[in-house]
Backbone of each chain as ProteinMPNN parsed JSONL, in Angstrom:
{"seq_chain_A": "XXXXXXXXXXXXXXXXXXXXXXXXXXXXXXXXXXXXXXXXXXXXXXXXXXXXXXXXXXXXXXXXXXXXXXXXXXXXXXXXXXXXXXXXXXXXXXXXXXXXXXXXXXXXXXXXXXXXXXXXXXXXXXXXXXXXXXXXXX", "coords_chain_A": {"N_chain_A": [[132.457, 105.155, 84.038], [133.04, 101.823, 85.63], [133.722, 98.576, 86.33], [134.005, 95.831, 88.086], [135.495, 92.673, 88.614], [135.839, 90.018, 90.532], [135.519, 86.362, 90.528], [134.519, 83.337, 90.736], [133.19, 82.324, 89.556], [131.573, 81.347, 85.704], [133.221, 83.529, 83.625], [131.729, 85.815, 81.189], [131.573, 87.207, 78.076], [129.944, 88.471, 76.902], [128.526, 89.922, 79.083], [130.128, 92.19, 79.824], [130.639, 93.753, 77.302], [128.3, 94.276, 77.212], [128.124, 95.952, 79.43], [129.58, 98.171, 78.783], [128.816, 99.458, 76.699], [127.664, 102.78, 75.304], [126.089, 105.594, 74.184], [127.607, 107.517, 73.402], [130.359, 106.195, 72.761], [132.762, 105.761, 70.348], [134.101, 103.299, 69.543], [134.163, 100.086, 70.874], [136.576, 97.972, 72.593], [137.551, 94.71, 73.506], [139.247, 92.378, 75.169], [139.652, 88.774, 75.884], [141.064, 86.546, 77.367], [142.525, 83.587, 77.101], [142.705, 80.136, 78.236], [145.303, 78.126, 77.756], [146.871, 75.472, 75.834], [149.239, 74.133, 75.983], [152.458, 75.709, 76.889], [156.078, 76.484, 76.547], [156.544, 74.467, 74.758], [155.647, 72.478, 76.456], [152.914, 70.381, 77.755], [149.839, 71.43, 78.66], [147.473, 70.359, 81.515], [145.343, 71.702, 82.858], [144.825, 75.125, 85.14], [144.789, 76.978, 87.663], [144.149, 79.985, 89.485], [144.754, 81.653, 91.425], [144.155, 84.528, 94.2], [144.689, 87.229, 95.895], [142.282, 88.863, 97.124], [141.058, 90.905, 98.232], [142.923, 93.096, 97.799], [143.516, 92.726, 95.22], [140.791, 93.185, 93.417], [141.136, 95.834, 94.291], [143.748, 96.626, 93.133], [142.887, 96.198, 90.727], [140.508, 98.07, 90.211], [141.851, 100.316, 90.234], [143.619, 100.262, 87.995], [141.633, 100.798, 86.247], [140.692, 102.992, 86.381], [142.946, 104.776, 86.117], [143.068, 104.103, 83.483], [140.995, 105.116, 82.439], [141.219, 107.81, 82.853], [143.726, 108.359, 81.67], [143.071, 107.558, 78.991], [140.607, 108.842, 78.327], [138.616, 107.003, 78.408], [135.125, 105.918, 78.25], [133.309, 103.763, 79.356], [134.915, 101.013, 81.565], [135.066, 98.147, 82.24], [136.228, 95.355, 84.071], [136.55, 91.53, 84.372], [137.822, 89.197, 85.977], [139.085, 85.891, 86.656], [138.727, 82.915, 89.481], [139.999, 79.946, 90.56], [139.798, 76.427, 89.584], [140.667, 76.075, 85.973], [140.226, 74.901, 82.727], [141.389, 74.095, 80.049], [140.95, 76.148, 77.126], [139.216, 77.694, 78.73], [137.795, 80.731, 80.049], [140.057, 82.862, 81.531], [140.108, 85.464, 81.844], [138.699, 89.311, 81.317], [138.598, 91.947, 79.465], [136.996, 94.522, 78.897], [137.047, 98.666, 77.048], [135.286, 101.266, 76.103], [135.306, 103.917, 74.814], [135.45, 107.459, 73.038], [137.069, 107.493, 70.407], [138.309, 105.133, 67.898], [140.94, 104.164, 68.243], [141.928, 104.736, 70.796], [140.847, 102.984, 72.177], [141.528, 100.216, 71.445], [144.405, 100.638, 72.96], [143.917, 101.6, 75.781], [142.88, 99.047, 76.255], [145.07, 97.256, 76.072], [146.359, 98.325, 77.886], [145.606, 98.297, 80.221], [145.653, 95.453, 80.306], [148.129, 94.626, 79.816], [149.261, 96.364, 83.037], [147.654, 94.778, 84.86], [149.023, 92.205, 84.766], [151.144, 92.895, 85.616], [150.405, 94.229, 88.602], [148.735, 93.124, 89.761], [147.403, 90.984, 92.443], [147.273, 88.371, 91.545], [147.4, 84.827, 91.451], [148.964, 82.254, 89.205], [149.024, 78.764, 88.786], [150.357, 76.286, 86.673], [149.258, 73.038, 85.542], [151.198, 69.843, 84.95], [151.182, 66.856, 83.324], [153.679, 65.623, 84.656], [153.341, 67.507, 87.049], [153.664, 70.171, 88.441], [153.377, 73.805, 88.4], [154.383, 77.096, 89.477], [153.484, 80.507, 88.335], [155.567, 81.974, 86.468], [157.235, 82.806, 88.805], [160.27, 81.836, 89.358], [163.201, 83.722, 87.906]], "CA_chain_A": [[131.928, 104.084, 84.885], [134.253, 101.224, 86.043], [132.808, 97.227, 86.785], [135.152, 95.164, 88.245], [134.485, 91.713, 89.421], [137.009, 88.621, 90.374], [134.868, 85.715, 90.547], [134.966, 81.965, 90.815], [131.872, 81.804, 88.26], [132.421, 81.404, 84.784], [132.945, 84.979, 82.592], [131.113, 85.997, 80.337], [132.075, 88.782, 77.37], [128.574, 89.483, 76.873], [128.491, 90.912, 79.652], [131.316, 93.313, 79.975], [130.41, 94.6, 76.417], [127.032, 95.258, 77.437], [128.398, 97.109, 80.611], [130.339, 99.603, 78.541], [128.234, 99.854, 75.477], [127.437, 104.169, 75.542], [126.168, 106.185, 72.894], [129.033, 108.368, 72.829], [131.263, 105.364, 72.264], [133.288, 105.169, 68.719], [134.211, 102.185, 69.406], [134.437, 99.262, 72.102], [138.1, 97.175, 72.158], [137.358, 93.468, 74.125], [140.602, 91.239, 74.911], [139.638, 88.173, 75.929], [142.237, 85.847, 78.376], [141.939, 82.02, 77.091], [143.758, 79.124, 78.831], [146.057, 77.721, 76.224], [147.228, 73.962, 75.944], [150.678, 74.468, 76.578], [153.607, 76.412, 77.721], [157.011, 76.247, 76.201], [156.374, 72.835, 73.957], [154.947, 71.225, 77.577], [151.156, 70.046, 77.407], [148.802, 71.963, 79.812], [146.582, 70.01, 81.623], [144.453, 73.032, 83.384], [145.561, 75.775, 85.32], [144.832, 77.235, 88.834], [144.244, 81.087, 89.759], [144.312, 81.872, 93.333], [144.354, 85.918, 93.976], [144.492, 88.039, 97.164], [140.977, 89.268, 96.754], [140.522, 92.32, 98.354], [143.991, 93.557, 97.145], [143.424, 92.314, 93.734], [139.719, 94.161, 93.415], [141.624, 97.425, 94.538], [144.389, 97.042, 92.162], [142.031, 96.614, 89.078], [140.168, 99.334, 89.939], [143.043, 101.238, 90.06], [144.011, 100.228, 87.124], [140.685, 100.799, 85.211], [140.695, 104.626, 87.23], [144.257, 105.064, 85.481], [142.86, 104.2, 82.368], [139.779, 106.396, 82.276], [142.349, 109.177, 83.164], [144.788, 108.253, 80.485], [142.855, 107.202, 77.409], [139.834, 109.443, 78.209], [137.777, 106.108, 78.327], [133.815, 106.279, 78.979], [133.398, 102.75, 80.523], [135.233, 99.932, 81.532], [134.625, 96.393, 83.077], [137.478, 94.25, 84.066], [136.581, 90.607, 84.663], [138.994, 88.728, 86.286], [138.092, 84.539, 87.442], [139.725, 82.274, 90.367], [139.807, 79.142, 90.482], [140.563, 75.957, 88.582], [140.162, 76.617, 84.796], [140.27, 73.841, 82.096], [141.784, 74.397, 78.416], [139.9, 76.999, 76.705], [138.019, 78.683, 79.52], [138.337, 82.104, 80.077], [140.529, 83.684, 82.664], [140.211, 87.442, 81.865], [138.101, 89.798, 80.464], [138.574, 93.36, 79.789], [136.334, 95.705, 77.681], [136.804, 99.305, 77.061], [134.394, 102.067, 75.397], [136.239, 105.112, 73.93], [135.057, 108.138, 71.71], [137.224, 106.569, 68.933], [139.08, 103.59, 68.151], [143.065, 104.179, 68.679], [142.549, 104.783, 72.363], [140.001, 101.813, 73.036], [142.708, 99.461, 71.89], [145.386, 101.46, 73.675], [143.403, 100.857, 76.943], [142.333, 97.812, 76.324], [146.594, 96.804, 76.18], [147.364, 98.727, 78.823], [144.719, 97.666, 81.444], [146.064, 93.84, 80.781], [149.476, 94.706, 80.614], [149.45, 96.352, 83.984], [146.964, 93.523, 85.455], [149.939, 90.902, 84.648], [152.415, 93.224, 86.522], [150.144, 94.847, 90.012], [147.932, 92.334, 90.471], [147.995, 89.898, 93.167], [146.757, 86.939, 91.408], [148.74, 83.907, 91.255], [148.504, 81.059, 88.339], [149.51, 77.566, 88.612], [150.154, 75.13, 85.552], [149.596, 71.83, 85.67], [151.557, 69.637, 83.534], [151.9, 65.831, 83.306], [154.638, 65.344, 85.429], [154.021, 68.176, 88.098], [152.633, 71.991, 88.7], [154.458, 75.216, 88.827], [153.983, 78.678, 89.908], [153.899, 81.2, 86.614], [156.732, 83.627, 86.598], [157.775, 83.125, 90.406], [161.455, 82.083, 89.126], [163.346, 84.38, 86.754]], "C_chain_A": [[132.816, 102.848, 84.805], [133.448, 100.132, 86.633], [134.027, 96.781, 86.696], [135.02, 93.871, 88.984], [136.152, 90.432, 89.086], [135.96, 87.755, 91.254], [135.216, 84.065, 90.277], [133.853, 81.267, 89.463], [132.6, 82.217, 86.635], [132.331, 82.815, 84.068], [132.305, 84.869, 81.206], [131.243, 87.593, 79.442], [130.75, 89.737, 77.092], [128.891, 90.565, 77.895], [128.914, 92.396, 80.008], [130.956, 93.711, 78.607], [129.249, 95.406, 76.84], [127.271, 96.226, 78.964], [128.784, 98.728, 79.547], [129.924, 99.909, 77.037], [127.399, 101.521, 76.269], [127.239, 104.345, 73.81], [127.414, 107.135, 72.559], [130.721, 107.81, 72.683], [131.671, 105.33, 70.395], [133.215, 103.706, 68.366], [134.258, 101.373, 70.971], [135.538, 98.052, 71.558], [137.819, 95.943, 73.414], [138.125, 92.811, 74.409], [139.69, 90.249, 76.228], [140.453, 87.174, 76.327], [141.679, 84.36, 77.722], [143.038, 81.592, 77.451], [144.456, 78.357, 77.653], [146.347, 75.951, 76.666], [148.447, 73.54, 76.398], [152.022, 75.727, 76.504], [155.013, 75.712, 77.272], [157.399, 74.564, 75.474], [155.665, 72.164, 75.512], [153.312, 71.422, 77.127], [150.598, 70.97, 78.892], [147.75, 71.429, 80.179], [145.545, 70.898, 81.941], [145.355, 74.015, 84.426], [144.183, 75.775, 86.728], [144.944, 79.023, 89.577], [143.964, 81.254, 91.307], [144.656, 84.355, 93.304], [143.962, 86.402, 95.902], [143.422, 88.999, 97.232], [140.984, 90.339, 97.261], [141.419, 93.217, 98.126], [143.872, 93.417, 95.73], [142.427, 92.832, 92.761], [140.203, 95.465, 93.427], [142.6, 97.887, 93.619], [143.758, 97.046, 91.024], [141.002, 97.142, 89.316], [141.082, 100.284, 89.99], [143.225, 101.642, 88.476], [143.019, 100.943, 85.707], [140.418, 102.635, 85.402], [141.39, 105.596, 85.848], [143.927, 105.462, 83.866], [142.117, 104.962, 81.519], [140.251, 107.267, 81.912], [142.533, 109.442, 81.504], [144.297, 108.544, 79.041], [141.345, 107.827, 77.103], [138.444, 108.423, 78.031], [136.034, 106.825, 79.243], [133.454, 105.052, 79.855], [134.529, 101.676, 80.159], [135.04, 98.642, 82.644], [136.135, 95.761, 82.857], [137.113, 92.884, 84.688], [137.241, 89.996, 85.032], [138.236, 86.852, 87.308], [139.257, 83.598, 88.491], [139.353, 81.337, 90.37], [140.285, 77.925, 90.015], [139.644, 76.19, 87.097], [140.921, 75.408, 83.642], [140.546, 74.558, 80.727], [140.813, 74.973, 77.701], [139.028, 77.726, 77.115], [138.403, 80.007, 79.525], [138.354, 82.479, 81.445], [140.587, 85.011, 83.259], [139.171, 87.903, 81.253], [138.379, 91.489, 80.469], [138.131, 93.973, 78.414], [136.122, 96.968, 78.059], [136.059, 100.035, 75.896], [134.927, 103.041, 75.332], [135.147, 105.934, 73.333], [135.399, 107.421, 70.58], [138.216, 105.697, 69.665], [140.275, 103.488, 68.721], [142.86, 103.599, 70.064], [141.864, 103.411, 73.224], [141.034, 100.886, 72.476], [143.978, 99.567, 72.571], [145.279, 101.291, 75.153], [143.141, 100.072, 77.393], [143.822, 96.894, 76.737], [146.943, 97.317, 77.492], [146.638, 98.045, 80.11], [145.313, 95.624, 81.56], [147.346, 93.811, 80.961], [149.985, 95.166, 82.184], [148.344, 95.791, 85.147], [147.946, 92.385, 85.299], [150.979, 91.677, 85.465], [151.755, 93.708, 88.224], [149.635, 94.076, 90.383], [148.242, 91.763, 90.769], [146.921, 88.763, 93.15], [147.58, 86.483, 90.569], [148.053, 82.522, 90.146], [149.411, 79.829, 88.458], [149.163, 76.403, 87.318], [150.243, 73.868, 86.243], [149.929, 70.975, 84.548], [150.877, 67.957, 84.096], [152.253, 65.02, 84.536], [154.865, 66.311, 86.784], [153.473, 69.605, 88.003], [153.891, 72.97, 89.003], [153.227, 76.281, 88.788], [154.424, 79.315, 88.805], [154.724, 82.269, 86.985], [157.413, 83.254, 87.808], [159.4, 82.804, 89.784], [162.059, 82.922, 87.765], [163.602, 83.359, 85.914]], "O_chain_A": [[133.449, 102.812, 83.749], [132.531, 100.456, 87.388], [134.9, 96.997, 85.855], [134.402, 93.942, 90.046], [136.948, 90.17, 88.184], [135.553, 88.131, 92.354], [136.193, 83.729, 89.607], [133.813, 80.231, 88.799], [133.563, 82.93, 86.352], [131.18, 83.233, 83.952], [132.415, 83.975, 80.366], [131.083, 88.721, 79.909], [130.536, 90.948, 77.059], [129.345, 91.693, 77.705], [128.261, 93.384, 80.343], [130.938, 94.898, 78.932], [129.112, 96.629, 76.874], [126.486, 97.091, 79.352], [128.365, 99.883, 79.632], [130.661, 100.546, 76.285], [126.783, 101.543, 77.335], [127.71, 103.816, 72.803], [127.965, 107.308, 71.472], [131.778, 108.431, 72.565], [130.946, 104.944, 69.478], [132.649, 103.09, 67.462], [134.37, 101.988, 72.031], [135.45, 97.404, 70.515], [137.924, 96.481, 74.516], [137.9, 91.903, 73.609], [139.195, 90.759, 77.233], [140.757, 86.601, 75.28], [140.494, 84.053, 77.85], [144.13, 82.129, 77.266], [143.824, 78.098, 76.629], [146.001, 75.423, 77.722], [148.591, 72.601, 77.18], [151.976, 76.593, 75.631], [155.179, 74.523, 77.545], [158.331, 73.801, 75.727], [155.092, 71.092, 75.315], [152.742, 72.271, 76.442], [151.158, 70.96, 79.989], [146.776, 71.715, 79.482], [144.646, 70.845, 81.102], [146.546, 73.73, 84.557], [143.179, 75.074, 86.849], [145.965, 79.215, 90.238], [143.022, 80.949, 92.039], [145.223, 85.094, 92.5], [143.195, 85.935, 96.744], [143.815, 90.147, 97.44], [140.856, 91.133, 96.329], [140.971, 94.363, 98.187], [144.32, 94.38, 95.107], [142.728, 93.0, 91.579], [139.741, 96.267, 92.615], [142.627, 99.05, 93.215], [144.05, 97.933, 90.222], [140.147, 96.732, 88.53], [140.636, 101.351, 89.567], [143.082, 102.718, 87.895], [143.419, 101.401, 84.636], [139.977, 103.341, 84.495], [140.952, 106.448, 85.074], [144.239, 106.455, 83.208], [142.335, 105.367, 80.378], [139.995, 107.75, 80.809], [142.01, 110.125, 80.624], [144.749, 109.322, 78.201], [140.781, 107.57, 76.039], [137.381, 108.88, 77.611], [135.811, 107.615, 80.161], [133.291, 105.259, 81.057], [134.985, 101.432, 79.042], [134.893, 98.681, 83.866], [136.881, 95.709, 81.878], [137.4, 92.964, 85.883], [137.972, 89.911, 84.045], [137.359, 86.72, 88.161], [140.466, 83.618, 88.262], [138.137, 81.328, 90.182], [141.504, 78.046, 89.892], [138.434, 76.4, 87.011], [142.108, 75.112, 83.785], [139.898, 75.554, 80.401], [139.753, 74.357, 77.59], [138.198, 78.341, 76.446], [139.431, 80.336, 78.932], [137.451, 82.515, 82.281], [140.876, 85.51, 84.347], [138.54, 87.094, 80.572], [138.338, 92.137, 81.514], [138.651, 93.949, 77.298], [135.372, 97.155, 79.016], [136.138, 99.538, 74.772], [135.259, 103.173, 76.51], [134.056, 105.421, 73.087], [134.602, 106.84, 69.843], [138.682, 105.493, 70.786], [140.544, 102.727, 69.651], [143.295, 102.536, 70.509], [142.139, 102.954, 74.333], [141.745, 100.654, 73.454], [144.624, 98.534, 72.75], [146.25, 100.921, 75.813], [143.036, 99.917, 78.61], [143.764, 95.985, 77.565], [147.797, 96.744, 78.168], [147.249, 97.304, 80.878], [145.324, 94.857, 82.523], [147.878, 93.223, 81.902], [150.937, 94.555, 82.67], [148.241, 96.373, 86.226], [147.514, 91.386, 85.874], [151.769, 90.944, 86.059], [152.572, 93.565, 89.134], [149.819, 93.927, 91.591], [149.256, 91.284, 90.261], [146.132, 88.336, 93.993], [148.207, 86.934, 89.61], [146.956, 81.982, 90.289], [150.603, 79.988, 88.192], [148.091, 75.848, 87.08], [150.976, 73.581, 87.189], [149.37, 71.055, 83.454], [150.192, 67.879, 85.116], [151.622, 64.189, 85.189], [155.866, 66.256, 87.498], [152.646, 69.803, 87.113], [154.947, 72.85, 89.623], [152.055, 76.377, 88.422], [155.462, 78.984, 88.231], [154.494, 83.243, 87.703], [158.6, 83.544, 87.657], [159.941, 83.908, 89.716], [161.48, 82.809, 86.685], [163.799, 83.578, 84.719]]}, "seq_chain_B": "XXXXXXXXXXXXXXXXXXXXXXXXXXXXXXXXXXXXXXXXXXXXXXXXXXXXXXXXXXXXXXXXXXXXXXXXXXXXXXXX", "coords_chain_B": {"N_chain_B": [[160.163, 92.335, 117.126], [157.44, 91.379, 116.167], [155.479, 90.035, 113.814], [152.119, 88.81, 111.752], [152.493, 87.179, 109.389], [150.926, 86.869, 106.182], [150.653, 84.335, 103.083], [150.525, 83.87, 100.117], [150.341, 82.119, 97.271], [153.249, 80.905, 95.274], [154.705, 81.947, 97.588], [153.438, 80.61, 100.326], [153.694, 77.955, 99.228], [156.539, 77.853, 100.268], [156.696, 78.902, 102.823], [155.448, 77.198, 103.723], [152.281, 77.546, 105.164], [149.615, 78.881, 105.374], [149.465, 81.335, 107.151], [151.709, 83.008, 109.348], [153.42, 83.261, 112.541], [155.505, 85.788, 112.636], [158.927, 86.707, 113.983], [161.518, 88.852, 113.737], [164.454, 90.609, 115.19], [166.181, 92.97, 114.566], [166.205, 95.715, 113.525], [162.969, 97.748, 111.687], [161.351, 97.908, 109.488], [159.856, 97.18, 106.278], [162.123, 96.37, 104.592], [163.446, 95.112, 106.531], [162.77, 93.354, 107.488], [162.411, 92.016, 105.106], [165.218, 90.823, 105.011], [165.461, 89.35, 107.16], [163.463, 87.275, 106.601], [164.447, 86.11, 104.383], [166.587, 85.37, 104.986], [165.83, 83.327, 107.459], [163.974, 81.425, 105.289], [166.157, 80.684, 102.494], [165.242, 80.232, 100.123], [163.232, 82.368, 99.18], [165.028, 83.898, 98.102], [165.454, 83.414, 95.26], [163.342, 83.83, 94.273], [161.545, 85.494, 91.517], [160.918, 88.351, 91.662], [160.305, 89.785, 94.779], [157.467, 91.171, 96.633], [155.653, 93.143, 99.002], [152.771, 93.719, 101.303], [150.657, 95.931, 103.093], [147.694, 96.972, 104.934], [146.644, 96.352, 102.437], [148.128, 97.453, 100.383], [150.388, 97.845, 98.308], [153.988, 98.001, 100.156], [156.907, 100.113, 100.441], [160.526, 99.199, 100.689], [161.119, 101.033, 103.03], [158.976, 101.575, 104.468], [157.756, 101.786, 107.516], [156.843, 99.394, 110.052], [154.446, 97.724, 112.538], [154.141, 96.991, 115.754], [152.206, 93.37, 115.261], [151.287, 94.157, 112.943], [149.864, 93.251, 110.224], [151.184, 91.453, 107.479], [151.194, 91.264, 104.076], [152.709, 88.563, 102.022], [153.847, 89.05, 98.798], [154.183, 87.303, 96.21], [156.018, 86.903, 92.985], [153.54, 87.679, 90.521], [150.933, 86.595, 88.541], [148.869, 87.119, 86.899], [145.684, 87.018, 84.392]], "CA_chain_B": [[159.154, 93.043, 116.58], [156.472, 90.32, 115.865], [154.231, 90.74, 113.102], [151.632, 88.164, 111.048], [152.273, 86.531, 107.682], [150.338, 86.229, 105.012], [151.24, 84.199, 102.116], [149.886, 83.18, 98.888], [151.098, 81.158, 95.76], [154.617, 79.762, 95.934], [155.549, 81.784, 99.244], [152.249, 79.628, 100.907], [154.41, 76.304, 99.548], [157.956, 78.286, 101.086], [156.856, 78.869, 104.277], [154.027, 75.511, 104.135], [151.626, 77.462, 105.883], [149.597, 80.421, 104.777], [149.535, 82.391, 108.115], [152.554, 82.648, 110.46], [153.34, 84.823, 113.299], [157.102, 86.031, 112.23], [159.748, 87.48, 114.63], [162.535, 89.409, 113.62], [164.959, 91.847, 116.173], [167.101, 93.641, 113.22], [164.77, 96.756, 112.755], [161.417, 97.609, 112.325], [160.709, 98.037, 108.379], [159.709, 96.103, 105.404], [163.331, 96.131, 104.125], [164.58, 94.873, 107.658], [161.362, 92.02, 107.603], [162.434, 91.011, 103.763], [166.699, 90.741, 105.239], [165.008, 88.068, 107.974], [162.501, 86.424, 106.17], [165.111, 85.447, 103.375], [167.669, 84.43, 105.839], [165.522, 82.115, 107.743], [163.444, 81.155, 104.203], [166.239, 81.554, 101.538], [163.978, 80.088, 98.81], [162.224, 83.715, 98.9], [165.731, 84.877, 97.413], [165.779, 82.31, 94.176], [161.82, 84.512, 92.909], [162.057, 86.914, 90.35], [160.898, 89.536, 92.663], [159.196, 89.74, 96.185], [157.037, 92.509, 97.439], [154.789, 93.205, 100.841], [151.78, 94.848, 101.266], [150.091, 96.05, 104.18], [146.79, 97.369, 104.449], [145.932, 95.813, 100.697], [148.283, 98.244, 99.2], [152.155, 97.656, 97.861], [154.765, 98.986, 100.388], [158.321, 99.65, 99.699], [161.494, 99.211, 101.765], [161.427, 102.075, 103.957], [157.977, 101.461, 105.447], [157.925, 101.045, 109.093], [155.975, 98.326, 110.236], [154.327, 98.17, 114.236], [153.62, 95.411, 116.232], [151.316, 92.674, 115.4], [151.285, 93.98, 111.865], [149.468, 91.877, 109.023], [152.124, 91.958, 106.179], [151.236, 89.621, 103.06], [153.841, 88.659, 100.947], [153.617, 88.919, 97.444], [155.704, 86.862, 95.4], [156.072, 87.229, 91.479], [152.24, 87.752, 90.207], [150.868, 85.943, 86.888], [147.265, 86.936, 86.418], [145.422, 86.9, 83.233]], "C_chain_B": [[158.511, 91.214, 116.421], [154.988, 90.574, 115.017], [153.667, 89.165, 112.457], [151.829, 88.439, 109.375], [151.683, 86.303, 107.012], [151.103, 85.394, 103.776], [150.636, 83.242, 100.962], [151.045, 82.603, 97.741], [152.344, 80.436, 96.3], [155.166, 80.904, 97.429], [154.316, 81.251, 99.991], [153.757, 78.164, 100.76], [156.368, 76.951, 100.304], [157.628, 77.785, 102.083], [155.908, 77.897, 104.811], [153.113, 76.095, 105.083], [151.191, 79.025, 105.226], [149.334, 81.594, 105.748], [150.702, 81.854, 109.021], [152.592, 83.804, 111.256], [154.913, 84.524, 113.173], [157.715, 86.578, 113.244], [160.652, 87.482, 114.597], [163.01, 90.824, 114.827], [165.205, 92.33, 114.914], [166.243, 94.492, 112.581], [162.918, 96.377, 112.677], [160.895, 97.967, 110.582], [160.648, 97.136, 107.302], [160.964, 95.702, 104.915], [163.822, 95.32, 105.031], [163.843, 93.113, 107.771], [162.05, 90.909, 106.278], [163.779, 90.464, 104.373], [166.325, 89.029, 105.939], [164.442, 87.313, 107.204], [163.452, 85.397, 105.248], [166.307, 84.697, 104.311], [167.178, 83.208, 106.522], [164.758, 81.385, 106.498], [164.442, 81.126, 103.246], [165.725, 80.825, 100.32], [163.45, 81.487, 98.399], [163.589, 84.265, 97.959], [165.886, 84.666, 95.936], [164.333, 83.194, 93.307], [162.932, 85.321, 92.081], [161.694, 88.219, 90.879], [159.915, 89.243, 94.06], [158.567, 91.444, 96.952], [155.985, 91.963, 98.342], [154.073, 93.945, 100.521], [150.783, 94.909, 102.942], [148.759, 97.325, 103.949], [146.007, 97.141, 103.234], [146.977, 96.949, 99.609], [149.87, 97.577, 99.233], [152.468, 98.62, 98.709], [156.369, 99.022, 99.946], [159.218, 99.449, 101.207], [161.134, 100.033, 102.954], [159.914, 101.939, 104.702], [158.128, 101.01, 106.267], [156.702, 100.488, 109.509], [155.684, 98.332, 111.479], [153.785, 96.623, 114.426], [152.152, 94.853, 115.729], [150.625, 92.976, 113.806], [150.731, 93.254, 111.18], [150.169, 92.51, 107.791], [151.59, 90.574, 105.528], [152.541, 89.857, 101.935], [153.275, 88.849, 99.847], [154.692, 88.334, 96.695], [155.453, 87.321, 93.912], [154.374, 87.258, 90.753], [151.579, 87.349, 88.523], [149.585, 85.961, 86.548], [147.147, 86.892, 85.052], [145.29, 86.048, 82.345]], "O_chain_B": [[159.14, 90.166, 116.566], [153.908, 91.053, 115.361], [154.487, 88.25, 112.534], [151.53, 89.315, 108.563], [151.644, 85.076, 106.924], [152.218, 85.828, 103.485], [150.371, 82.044, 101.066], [152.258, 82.754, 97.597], [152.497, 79.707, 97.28], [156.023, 80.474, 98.2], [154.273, 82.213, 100.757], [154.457, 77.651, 101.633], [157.174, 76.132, 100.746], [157.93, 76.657, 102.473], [155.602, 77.752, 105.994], [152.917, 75.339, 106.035], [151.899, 79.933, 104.792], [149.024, 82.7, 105.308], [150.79, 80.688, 109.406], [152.119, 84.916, 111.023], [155.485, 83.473, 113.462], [156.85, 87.277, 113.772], [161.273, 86.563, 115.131], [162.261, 91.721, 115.214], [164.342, 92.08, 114.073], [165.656, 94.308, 111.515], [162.114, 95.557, 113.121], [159.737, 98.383, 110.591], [161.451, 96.205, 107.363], [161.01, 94.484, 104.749], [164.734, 94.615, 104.598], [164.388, 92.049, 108.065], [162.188, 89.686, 106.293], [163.651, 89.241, 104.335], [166.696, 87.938, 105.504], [165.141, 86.312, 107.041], [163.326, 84.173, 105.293], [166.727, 83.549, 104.166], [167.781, 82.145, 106.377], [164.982, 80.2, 106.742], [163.863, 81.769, 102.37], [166.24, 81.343, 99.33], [163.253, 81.677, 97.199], [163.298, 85.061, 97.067], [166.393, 85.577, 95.283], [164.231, 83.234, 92.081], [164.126, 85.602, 91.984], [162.285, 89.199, 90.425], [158.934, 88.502, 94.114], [159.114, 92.388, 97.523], [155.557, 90.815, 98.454], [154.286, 94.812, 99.673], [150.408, 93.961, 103.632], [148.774, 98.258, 103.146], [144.902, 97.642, 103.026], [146.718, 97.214, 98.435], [150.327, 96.91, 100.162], [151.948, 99.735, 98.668], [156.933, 98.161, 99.269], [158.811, 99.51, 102.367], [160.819, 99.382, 103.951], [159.976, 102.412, 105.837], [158.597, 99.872, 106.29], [155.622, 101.054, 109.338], [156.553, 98.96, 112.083], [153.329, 95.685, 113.77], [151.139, 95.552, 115.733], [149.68, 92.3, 113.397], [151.097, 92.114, 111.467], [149.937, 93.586, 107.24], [151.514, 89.429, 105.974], [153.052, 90.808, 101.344], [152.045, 88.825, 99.859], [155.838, 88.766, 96.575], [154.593, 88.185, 93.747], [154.291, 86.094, 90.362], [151.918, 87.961, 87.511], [149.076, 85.008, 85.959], [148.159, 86.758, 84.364], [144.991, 86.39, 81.201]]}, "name": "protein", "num_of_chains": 2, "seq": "XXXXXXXXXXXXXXXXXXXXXXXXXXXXXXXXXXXXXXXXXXXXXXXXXXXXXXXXXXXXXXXXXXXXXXXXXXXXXXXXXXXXXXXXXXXXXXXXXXXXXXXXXXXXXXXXXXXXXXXXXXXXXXXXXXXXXXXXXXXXXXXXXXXXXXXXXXXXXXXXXXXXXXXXXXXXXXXXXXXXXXXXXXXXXXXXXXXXXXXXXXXXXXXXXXXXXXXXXX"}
């Protein structure tokens, strides 16, 4: 089973645990996205997620599909939030439920690592002195 | 050929507008769309990568594109 939600409201981990809590879970692996303070010694005032929503829904279910596949997962929830987001909020959420442990952190890595490379949601820092786009130049 | 633009994040502040209607002669596929786009835009060539999607999905070069098209760009992607 597979919950997938990009939302402007704030996330919540409860939730996504209690999605993919199963009795035939070993274990459940949680990563947790927080907005940090800064970026290469600069200060972070807040940040800025914008996402191509109905492309961005399709790729993280994809992704969470993939993972099922892969790591033999029983559920997963991928949270994902748009919007502006203030130092310490949470931007992500992803919890999977496994037989055992290895593969629920194994899924849990891979589902965010390829959510930072397919997905089409975009983050803007704001510093100080000025805003950028994350990643867009090499 | 004349197809619609989408464009989010920094190609939105490229092309200052987040819908355009584009027209390129020089072929008819996403490869032939990215050749134009960067020639009249070349800011789009300075990302770290640029991809298109049509229909909501990633296409590559060789997709042929038809009139009136809705292509969104995708520029470099930083969720999470």
């Amino acid at each position: 089973m597979i919950d997938i939600q990009l939302t402007a409201a704030e996330l919540n981990s409860k939730t996504c645990e209690e999605f993919v809590a199963s009795n035939q879970a070993g274990g459940t692996a949680i990563f947790i996205g927080t907005v940090r303070n800064q970026t290469k010694n600069k200060s972070v005032l807040k940040l800025e997620f914008e996402a191509y929503i109905p492309m961005a829904k399709k790729e993280m279910q994809k992704i969470a599909e993939q993972a099922m596949q892969k790591f033999d997962a029983i559920k997963i929830s991928i949270h994902h939030r748009v919007g502006v987001l203030q130092i310490g909020e949470i931007p992500v959420i992803i919890a999977v439920s496994t037989p055992h442990r290895k593969a629920a952190f194994e899924a849990c890595e891979f589902c965010i690592d390829t959510l930072k490379e397919t997905v089409p949601i975009w983050k803007k820092e704001f510093f100080d002195d000025g805003e950028v786009w994350v990643a867009a130049h090499p | 050929m004349k197809i619609k633009l989408v464009a989010f994040g920094i190609a939105r502040d490229i092309l200052k507008d987040s819908n355009i209607s584009f027209l390129f002669t020089d072929g008819k596929t996403i490869g032939d769309l990215k050749k134009a786009l960067t020639k009249q835009y070349p800011e789009f060539e300075k990302l770290a990568s640029l991809r298109f999607a049509v229909g909501e999905d990633y296409q590559e070069d060789d997709f042929e594109l038809s009139e009136e098209n809705e292509v969104v760009i995708i520029p470099p992607v930083s969720g999470g």
